[in-house]
C-alpha positions in Angstrom: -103.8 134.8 -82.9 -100.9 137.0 -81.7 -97.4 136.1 -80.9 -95.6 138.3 -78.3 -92.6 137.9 -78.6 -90.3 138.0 -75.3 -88.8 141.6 -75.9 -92.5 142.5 -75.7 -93.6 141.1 -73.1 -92.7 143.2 -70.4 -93.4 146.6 -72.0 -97.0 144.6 -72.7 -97.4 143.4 -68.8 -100.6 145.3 -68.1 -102.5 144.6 -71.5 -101.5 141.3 -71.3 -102.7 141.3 -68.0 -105.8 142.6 -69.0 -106.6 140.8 -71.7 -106.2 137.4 -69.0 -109.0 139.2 -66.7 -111.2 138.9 -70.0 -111.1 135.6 -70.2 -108.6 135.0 -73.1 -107.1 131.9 -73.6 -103.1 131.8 -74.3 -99.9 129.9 -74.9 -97.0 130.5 -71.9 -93.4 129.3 -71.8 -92.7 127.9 -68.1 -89.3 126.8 -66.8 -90.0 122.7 -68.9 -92.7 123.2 -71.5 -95.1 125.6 -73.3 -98.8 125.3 -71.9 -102.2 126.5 -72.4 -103.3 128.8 -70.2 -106.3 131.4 -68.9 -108.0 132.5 -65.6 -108.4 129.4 -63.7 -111.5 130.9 -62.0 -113.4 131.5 -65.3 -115.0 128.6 -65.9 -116.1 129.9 -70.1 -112.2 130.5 -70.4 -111.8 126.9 -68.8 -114.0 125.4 -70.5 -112.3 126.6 -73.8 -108.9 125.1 -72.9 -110.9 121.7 -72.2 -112.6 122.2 -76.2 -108.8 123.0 -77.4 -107.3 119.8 -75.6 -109.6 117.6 -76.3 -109.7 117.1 -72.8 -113.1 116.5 -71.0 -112.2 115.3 -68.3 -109.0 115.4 -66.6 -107.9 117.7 -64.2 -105.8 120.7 -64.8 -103.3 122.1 -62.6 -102.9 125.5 -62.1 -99.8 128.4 -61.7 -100.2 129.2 -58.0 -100.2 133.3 -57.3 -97.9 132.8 -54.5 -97.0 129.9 -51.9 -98.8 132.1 -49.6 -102.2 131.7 -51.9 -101.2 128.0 -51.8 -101.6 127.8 -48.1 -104.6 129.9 -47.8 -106.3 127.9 -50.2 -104.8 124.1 -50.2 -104.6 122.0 -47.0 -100.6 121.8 -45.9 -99.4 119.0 -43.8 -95.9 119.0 -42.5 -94.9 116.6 -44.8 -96.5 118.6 -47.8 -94.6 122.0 -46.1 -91.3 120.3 -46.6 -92.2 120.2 -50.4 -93.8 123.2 -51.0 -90.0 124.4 -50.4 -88.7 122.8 -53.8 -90.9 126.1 -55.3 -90.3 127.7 -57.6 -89.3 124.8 -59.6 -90.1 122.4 -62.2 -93.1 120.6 -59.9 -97.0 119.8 -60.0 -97.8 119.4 -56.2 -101.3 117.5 -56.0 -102.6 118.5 -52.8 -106.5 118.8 -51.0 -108.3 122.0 -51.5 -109.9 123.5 -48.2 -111.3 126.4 -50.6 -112.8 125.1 -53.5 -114.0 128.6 -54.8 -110.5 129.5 -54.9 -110.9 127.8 -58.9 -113.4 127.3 -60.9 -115.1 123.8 -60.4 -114.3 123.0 -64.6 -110.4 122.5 -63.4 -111.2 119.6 -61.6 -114.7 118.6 -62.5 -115.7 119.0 -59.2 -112.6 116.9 -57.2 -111.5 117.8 -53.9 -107.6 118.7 -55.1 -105.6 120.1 -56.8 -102.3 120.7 -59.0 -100.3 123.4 -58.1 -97.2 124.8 -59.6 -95.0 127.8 -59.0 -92.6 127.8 -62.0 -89.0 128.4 -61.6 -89.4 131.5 -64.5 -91.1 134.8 -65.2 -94.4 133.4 -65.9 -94.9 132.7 -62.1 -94.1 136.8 -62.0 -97.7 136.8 -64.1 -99.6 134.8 -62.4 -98.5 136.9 -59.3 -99.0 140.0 -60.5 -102.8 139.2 -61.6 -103.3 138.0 -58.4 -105.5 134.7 -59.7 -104.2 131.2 -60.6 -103.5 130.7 -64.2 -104.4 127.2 -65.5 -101.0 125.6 -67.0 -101.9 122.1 -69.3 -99.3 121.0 -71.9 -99.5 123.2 -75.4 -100.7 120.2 -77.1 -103.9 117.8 -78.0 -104.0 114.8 -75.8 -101.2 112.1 -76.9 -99.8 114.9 -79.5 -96.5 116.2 -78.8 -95.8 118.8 -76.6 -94.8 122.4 -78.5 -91.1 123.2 -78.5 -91.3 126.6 -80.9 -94.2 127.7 -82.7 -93.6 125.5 -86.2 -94.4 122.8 -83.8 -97.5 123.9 -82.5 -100.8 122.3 -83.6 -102.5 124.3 -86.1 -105.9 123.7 -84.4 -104.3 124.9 -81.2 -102.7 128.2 -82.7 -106.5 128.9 -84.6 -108.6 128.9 -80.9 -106.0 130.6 -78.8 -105.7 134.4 -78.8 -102.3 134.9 -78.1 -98.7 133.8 -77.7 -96.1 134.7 -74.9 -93.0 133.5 -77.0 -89.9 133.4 -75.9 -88.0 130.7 -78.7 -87.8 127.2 -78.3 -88.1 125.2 -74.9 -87.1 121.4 -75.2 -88.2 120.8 -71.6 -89.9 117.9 -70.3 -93.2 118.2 -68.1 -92.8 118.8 -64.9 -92.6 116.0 -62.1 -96.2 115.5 -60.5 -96.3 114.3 -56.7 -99.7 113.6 -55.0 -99.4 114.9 -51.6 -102.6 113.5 -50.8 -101.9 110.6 -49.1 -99.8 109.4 -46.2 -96.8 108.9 -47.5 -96.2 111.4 -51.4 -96.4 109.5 -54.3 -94.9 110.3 -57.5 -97.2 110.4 -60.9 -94.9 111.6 -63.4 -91.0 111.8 -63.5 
C-alpha cells in the first residue's frame, strides 16, 4: 500500500489516474470523510470494496463526473433540479437511474437508484477528469469508525487497498443523504 501524500498528488494526476482505469482500489479524502474508492463500473474493483467493507449488500454511492453525467444518467424531476444545485457539497442525493449501465450492477445489487455525490473538494476534480464515477463508502468496516488520519485506519483496510490520496486528518462527518425518489425528499442521514 502507498500513501500519496497531497503535495503529490497533483504532479501524480495522470498515474493516479491510470492506476483507477486498472481497477485499483484506493482511500480518498472528500470535503466530510475519508472513503474507499475505485471505478464504479468495474464490477472485480467493486466487488473488492464490498470484501474490504464487509459489506454484501448495501448500496454504494458514487462521485458523480459532473452534474451533467448526473442528468444524462439519473432521472431529474423539478423538485430533484432544485437540489442538484446544493453541488458541490457535502450531499448523497438518492435518485432513480434511467441508465443502469452507467455503473456496474455490484453498486447497487441490481436496484433501480442511486447515490450521487459531487464533493465540495478536489477529489470531485478526479472523478471529472477520468471521466467515470468513482464509488465513495466510508474508509471503515461496517459499525467501525470512520478514518480521520491514517493511525486511525483499520489495519485490514490499509493491507487490501493499493493506495492512499492523503492529505492529513479530516474530522468530518458523513455527508447528509436525501432520497429524491419519492414525492416529497426525505432525509436518511443528517
Amino acid at each position: 500500500m502507498r500513501v500519496i501524500e497531497h503535495d503529490d498528488i497533483k504532479v501524480m494526476k495522470d498515474e493516479i489516474i491510470g492506476l483507477i482505469k486498472e481497477g485499483k482500489v484506493f482511500i480518498h479524502p472528500t470535503d466530510t470523510i475519508y472513503g474507499i474508492g475505485c471505478d464504479a463500473t468495474s464490477s472485480s474493483s467493486v466487488e473488492k470494496v464490498r470484501e474490504i467493507k464487509d459489506r454484501p449488500e448495501r448500496p454504494f454511492s458514487v462521485i458523480a463526473p459532473s452534474l451533467e453525467w448526473i442528468k444524462e444518467n439519473l432521472e431529474i424531476d423539478e423538485d430533484a433540479s432544485g437540489w442538484l444545485e446544493k453541488l458541490p457539497g457535502p450531499y448523497t442525493f438518492i435518485l432513480k437511474l434511467k441508465n443502469k449501465r452507467c455503473i456496474a450492477e455490484a453498486i447497487n445489487n441490481g436496484m433501480d437508484t442511486l447515490g450521487v455525490r459531487i464533493p465540495d473538494h478536489w477529489s470531485s476534480k478526479l472523478a471529472n477528469e477520468l471521466g467515470l464515477p468513482i464509488v465513495t463508502t466510508s474508509a471503515n468496516i461496517v459499525g467501525q469508525d470512520y478514518m480521520k488520519d491514517l493511525e486511525s485506519l483499520d489495519p485490514t483496510i490499509k493491507s487490501k487497498v493499493h493506495f492512499i490520496l492523503y492529505e492529513g486528518e479530516i474530522n468530518g462527518v458523513p455527508s447528509k443523504v436525501v432520497d429524491l425518489t419519492k414525492q416529497e425528499a426525505i432525509t436518511i442521514r443528517n
